[in-house]
PyMOL commands that place a pseudoatom at each C-alpha (Angstrom):
pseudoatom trace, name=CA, resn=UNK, resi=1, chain=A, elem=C, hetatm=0, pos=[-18.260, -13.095, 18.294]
pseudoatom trace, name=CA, resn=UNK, resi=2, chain=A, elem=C, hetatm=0, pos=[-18.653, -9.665, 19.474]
pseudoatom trace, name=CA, resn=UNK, resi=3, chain=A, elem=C, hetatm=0, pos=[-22.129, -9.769, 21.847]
pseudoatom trace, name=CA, resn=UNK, resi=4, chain=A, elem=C, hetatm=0, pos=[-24.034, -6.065, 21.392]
pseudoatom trace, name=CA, resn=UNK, resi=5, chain=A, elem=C, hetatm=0, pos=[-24.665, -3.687, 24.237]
pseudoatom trace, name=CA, resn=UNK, resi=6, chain=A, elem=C, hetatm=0, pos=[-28.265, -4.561, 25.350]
pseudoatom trace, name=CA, resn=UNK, resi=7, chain=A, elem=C, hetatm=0, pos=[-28.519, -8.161, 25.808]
pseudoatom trace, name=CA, resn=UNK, resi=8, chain=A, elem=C, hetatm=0, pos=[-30.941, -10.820, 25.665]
pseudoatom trace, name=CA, resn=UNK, resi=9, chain=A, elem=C, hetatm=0, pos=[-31.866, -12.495, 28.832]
pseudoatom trace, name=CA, resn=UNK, resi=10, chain=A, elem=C, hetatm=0, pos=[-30.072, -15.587, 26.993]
pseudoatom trace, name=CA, resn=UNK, resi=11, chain=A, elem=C, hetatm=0, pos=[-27.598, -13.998, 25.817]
pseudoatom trace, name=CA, resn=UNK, resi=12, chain=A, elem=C, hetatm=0, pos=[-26.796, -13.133, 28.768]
pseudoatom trace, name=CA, resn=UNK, resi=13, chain=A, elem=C, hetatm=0, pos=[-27.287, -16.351, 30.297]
pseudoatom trace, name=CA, resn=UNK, resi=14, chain=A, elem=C, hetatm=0, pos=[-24.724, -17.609, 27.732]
pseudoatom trace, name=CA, resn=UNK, resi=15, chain=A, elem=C, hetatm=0, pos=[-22.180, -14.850, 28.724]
pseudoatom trace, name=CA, resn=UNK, resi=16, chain=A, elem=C, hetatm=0, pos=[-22.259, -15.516, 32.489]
pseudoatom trace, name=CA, resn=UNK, resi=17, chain=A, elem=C, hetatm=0, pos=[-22.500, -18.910, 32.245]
pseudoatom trace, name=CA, resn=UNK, resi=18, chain=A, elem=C, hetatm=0, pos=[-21.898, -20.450, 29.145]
pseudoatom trace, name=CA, resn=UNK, resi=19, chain=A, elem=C, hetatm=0, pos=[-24.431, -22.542, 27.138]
pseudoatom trace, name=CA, resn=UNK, resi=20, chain=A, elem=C, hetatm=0, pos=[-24.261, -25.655, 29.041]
pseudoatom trace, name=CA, resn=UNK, resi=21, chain=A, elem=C, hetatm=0, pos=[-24.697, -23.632, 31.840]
pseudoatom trace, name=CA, resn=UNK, resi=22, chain=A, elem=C, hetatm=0, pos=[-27.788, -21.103, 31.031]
pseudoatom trace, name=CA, resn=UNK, resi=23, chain=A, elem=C, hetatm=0, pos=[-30.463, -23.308, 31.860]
pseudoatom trace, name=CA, resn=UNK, resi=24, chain=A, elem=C, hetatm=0, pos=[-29.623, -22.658, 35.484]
pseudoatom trace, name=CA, resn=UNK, resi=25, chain=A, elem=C, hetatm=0, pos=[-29.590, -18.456, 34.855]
pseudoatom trace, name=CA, resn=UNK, resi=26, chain=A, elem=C, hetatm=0, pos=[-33.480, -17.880, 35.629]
pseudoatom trace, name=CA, resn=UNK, resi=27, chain=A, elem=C, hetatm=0, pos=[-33.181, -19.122, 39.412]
pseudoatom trace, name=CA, resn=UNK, resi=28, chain=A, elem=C, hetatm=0, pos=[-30.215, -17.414, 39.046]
pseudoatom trace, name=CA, resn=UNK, resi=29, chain=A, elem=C, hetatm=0, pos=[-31.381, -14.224, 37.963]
pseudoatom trace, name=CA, resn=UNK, resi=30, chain=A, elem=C, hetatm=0, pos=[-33.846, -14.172, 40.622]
pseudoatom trace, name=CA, resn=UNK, resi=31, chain=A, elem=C, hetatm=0, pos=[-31.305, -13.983, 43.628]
pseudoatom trace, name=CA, resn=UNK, resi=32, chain=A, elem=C, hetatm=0, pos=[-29.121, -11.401, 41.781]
pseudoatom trace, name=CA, resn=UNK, resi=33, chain=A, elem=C, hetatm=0, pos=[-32.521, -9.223, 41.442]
pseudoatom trace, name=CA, resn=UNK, resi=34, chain=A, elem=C, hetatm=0, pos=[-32.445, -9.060, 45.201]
pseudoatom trace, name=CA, resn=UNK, resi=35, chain=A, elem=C, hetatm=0, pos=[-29.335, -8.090, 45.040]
pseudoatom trace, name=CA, resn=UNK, resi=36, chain=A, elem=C, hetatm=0, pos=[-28.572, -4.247, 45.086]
pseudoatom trace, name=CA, resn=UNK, resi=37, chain=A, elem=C, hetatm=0, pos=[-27.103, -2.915, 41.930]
pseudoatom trace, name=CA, resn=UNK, resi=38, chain=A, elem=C, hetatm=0, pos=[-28.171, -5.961, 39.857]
pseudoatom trace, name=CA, resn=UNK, resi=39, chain=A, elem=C, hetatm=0, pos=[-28.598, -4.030, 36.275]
pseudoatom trace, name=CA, resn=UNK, resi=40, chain=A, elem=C, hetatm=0, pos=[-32.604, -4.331, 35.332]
pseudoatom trace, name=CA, resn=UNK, resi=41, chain=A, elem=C, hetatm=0, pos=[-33.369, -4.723, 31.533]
pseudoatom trace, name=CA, resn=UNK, resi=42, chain=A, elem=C, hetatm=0, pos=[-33.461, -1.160, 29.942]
pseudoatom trace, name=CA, resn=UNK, resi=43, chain=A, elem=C, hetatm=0, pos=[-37.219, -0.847, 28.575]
pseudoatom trace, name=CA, resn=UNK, resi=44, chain=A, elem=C, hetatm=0, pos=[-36.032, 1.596, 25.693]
pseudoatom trace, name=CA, resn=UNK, resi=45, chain=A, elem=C, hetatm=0, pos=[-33.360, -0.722, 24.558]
pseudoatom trace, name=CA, resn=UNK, resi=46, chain=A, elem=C, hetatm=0, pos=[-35.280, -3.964, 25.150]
pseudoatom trace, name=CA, resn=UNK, resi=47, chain=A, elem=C, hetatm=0, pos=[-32.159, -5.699, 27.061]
pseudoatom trace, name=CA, resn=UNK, resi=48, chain=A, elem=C, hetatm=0, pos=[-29.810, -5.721, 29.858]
pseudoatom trace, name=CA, resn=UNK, resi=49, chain=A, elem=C, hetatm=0, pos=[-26.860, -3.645, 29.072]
pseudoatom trace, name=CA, resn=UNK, resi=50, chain=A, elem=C, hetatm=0, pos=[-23.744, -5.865, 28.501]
pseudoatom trace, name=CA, resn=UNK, resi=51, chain=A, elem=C, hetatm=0, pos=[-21.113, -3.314, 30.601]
pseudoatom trace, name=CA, resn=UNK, resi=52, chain=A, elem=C, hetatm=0, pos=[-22.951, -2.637, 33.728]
pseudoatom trace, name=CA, resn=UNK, resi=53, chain=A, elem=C, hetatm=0, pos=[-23.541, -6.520, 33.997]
pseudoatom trace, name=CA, resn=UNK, resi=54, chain=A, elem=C, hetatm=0, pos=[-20.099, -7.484, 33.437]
pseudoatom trace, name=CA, resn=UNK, resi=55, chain=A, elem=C, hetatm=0, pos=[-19.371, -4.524, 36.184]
pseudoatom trace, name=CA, resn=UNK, resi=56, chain=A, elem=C, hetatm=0, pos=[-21.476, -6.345, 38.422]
pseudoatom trace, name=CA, resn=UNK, resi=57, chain=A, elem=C, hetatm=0, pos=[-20.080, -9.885, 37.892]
pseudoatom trace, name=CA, resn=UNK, resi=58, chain=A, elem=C, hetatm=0, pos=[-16.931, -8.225, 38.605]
pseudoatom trace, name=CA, resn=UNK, resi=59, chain=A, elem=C, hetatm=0, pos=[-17.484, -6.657, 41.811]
pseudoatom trace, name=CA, resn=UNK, resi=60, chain=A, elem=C, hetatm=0, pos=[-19.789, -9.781, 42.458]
pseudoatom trace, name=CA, resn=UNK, resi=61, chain=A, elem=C, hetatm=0, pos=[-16.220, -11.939, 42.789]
pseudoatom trace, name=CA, resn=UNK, resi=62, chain=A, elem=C, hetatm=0, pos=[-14.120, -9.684, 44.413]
pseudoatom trace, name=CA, resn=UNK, resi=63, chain=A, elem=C, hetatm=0, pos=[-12.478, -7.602, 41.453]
pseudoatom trace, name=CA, resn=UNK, resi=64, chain=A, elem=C, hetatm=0, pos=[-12.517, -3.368, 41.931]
pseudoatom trace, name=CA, resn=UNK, resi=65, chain=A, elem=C, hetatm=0, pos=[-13.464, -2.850, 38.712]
pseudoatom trace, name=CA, resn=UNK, resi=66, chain=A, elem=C, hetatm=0, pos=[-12.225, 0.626, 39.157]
pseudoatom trace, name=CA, resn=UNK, resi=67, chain=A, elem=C, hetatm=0, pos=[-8.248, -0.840, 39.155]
pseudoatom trace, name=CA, resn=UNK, resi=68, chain=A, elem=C, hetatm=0, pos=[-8.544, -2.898, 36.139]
pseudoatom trace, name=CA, resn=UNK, resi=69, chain=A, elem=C, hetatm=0, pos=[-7.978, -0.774, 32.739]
pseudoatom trace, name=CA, resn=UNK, resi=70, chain=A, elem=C, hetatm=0, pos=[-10.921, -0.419, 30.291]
pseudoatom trace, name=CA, resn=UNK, resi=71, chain=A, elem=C, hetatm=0, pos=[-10.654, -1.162, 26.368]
pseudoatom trace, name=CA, resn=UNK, resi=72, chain=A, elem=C, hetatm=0, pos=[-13.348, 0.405, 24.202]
pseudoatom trace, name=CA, resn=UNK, resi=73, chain=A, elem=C, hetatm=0, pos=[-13.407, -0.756, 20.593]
pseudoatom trace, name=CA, resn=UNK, resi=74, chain=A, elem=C, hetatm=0, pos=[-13.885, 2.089, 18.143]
pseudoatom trace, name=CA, resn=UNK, resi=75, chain=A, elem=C, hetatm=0, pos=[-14.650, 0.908, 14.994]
pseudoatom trace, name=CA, resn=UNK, resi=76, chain=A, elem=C, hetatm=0, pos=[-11.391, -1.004, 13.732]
pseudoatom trace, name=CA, resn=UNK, resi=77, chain=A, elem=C, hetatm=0, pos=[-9.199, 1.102, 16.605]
pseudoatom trace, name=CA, resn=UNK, resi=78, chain=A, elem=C, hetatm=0, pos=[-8.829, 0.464, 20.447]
pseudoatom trace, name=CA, resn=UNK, resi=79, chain=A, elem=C, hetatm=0, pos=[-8.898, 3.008, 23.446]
pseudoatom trace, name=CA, resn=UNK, resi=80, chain=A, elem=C, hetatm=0, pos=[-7.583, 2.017, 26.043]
pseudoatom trace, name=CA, resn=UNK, resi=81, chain=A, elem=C, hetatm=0, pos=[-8.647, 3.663, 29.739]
pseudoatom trace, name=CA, resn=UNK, resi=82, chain=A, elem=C, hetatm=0, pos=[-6.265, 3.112, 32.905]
pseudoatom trace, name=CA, resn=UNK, resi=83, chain=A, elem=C, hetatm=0, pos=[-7.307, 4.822, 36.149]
pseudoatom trace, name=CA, resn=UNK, resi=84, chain=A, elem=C, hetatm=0, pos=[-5.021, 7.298, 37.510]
pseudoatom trace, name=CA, resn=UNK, resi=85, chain=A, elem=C, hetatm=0, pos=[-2.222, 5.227, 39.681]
pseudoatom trace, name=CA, resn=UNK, resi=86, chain=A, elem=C, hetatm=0, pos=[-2.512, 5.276, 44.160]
pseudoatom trace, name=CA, resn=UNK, resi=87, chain=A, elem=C, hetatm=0, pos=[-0.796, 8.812, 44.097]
pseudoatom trace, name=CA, resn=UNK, resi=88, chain=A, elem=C, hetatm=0, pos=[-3.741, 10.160, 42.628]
pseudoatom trace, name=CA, resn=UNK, resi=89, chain=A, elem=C, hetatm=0, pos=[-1.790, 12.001, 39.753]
pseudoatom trace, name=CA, resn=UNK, resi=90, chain=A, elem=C, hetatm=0, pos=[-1.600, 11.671, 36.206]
pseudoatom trace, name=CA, resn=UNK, resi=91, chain=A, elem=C, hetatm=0, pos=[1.540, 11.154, 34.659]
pseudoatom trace, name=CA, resn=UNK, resi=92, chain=A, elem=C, hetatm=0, pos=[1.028, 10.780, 31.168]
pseudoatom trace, name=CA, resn=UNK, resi=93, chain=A, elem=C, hetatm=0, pos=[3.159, 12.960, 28.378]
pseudoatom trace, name=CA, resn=UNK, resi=94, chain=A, elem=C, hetatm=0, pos=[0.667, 15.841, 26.994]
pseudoatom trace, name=CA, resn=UNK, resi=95, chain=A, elem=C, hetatm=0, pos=[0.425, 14.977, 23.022]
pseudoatom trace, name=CA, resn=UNK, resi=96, chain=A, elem=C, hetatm=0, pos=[2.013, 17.027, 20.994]
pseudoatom trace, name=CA, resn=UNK, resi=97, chain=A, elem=C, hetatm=0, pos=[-0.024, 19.951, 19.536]
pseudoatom trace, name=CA, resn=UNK, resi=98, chain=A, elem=C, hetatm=0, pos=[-1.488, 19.404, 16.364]
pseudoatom trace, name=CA, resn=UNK, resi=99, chain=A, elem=C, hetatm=0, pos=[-0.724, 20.654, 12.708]
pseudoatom trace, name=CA, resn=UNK, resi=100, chain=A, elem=C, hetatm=0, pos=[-3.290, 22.791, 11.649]
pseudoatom trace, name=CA, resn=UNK, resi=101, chain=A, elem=C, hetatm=0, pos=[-1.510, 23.329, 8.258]
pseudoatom trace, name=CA, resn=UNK, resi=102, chain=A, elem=C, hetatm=0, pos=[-2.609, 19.495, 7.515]
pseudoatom trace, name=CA, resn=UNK, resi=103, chain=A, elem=C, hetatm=0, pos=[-6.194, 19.784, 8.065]
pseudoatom trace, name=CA, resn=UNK, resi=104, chain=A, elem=C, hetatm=0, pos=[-8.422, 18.531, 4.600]
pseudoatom trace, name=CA, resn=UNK, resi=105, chain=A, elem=C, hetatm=0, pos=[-11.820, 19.767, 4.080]
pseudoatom trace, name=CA, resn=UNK, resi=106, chain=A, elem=C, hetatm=0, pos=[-14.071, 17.730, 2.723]
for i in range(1, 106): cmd.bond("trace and resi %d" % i, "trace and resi %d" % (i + 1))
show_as sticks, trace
zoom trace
């Protein structure tokens, strides 16, 4: 099941801590409010945005979330996001150029 971006207090309670477990996420919640950088529901959205809370968790526990690589689902394709390695450069190949000539207008 693939959760949406702006959670549910529940659902999010479910994420963290599974649904045995969510019963425990108000008192929870509470503490982690105090917290600085704690993500606060999004009052355009109507929910707590799945990434940044996941970010948090992360750091939470003692993961850099900026070493671990990123997968964004695109529709039915994946993107996949590594940081730049210690030396500070990239060294990816450059793609190769593309064919105009194929290009379909619709």
């Amino acid at each position: 099941m693939t959760l949406p971006l702006f959670l549910s207090e529940q659902q999010v309670a479910e994420m963290v801590l599974g649904p045995e477990r969510a019963k425990e996420w108000p008192a929870k919640l509470k503490v982690l409010e105090q917290k600085a950088g704690f993500p606060r529901k999004n009052r355009i959205y109507g929910g707590y945005y799945r990434p940044a809370i996941e970010q948090f968790i992360a750091e939470d526990v003692g993961f850099r979330t900026a070493d671990l690589p990123v997968t964004i689902e695109v529709a039915d394709r994946h993107l996949a996001i590594v940081p730049y390695p210690e030396d500070g450069e990239s060294h990816a190949t450059p793609a190769r150029p593309l064919d105009r000539r194929r290009r379909t207008v619709r």
